[in-house]
C-alpha positions in Angstrom: 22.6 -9.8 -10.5 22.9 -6.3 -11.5 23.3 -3.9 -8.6 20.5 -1.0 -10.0 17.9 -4.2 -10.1 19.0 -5.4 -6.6 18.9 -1.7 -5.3 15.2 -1.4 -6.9 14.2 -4.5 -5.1 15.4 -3.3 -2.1 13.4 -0.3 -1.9 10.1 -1.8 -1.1 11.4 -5.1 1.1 12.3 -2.7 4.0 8.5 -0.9 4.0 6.5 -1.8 7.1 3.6 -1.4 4.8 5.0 -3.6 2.0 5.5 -6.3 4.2 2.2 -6.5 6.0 0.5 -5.9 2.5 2.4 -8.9 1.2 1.3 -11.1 4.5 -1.9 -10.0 4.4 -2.3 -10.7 0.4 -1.2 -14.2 1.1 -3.4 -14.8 4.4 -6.9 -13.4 2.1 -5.9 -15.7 -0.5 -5.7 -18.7 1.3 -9.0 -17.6 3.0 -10.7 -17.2 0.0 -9.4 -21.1 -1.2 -10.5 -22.3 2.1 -13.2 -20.6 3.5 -15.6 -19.7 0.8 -17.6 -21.4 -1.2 -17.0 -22.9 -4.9 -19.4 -20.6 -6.5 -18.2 -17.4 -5.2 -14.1 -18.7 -6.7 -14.8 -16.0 -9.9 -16.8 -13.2 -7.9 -16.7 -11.9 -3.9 -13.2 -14.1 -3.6 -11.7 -13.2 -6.8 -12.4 -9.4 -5.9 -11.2 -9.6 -2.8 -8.0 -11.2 -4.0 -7.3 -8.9 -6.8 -7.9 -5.9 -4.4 -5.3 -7.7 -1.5 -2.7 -7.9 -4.6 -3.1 -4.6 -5.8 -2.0 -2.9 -2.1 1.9 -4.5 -2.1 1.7 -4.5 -5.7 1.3 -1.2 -6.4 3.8 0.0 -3.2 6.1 -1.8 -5.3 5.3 0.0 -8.2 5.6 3.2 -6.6 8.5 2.8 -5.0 10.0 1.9 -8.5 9.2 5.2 -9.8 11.4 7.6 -10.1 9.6 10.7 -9.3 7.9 11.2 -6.5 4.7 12.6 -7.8 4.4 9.1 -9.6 5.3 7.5 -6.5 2.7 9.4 -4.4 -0.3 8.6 -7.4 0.7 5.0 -6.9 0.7 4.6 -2.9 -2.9 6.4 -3.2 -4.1 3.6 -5.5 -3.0 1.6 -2.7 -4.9 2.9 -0.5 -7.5 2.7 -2.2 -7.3 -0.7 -3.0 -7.1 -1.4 1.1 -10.2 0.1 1.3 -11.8 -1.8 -1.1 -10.3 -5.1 0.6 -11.8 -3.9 3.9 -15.5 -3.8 1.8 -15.1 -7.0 0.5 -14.5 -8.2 4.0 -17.6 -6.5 5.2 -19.6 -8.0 2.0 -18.0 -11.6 3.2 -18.6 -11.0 7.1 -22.2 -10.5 6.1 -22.9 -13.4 4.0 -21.5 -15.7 6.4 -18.0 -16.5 4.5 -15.7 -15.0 7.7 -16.6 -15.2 11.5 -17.3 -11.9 13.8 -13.9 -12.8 15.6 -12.0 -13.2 12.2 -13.1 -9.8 11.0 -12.0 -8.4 14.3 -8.6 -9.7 13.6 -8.4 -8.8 10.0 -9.4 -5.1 10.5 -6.7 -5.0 12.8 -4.2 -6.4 9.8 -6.0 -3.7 7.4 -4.8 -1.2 9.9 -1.8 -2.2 10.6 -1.2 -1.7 6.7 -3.1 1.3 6.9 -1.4 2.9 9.1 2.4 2.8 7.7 0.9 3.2 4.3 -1.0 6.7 5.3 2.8 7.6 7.0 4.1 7.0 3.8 1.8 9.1 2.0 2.2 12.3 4.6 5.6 11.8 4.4 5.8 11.8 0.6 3.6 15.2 0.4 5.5 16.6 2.8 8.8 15.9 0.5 6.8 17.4 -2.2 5.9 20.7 -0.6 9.5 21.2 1.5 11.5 20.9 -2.1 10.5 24.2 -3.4 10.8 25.9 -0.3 14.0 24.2 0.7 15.4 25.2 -2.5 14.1 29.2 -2.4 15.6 29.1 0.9 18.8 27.9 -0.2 18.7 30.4 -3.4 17.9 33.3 -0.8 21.4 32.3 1.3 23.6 32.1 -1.8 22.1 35.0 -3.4 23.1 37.0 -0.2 26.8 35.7 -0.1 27.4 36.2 -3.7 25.6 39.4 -3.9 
């Protein structure tokens, strides 16, 4: 295996938020297959595990970016796509598909991928915004020893 593929793969494996995306993607799926019914395979269930896919999906595609203003546009879309997995819930909550005490339990997955994912995020715009200064800063110093 080449050692730039294995270091890309790498990247994402060791995020918190990866790996509870990727559980969670796998639990919705097979509670989709299981839990509701035939006719909603191509509409609520297909929504809800397109949306579940896109969160480690797109963590993975954003942490195979190389800069980080790509990397920041794709964590957001992950986000995003969370959210939309938590409204699908809702939807399926309140058509019967998912119990009160499964919900309860699943929000607390959605925030436990929510919450390293929104740490991620900070931490990225935070990156973005120290650079410049870090590197005026660094300018200023040299320019006064060489100067």
């Amino acid at each position: 295996m080449n050692l730039q593929v294995h270091m890309a793969e790498l990247r994402h494996h060791s995020l918190v938020a990866w790996q509870r995306a990727d559980d969670l993607f796998i639990k919705l799926r097979v509670l989709t297959i299981k839990q509701f019914p035939a006719f909603e395979r191509f509409e609520l269930a297909s929504q809800l595990r397109k949306a579940a896919y896109s969160v480690p999906a797109n963590i993975v595609e954003g942490f195979a970016r190389r800069h980080k203003r790509e990397r920041l546009h794709f964590l957001n879309i992950a986000e995003a796509s969370l959210a939309e997995v938590g409204y699908c819930l809702h939807v399926a909550t309140r058509l019967g598909y998912v119990t009160e005490e499964a919900m309860k339990e699943l929000e607390s997955e959605l925030n436990g991928v929510g919450a390293p994912l929104v740490g991620l995020i900070r931490s990225m715009r935070l990156m973005k915004a120290l650079v410049p200064l870090i590197a005026l800063v660094c300018g200023l110093v040299i320019a006064r020893f060489v100067g």
